[in-house]
Structure formats: C-alpha cells, structure tokens
Steps between C-alpha positions, in 0.01 A plus 500: 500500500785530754407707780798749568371714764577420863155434706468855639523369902833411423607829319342715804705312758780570289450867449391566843763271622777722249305856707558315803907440488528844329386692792659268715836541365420908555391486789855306582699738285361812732524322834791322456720807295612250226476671162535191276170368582325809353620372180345146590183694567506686185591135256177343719298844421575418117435169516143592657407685242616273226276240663182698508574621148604120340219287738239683624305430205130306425580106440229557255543813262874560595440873576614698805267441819575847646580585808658213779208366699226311576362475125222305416381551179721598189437874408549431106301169454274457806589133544546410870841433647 
C-alpha cells in the first residue's frame, strides 16, 4: 500500500514554519507601514490552515489528529505515532 501521508515531523515544521512567516510578515507590515504584506500574511494564514486540515492526520487510520502539538497517540485508533 502506498503510504501518502507525510511523516508528521515534517508536516509540523511545515505548519509551524507557515505560523512562523505569517506573523513575521505582520509584524513587518505594522512596523514597517507597508500594506501589501498584510495580504502576504493573510495567503500564508490560509495556507496554514489548509495544512493542518489536508496533513495533520494519523499515518495509520487517516483521521484528523486534533489540535497542533506534541501528539503521541492517535485519539481515534490508539496506535502510537
């Protein structure tokens, strides 16, 4: 069976890494006075949740692990992850 689920270390750099530019590119929009990168922060807002919604998910049953974090069993089918 092909495995099409990313191995979850990689998909919480990459949604903490997505948090991280987001607030970045705020935090740049407010001090610097450049409007524009608002709308960067709002595309890498989207694209947050997308992730968490499309990968954060149990390699084994495929279902939705919950909330972003240091999970370490699955909360529909118990297996370890």
């Amino acid at each position: 069976m092909v495995n099409i689920f990313m191995d979850l270390r990689k998909v919480k750099r990459l949604i903490y890494g997505l948090l991280i530019a987001a607030f970045t590119c705020a935090a740049c929009a407010v001090m610097l006075e450049v409007e524009w990168l608002l709308y960067g922060f709002s595309v890498l807002i989207i694209a947050f949740f997308i992730c968490v919604l499309l990968l954060w998910r149990c390699p084994f049953c495929g279902k939705h692990l919950g909330r972003v974090g240091n999970v370490k069993y699955c909360m529909h089918c118990g297996k370890e992850l």
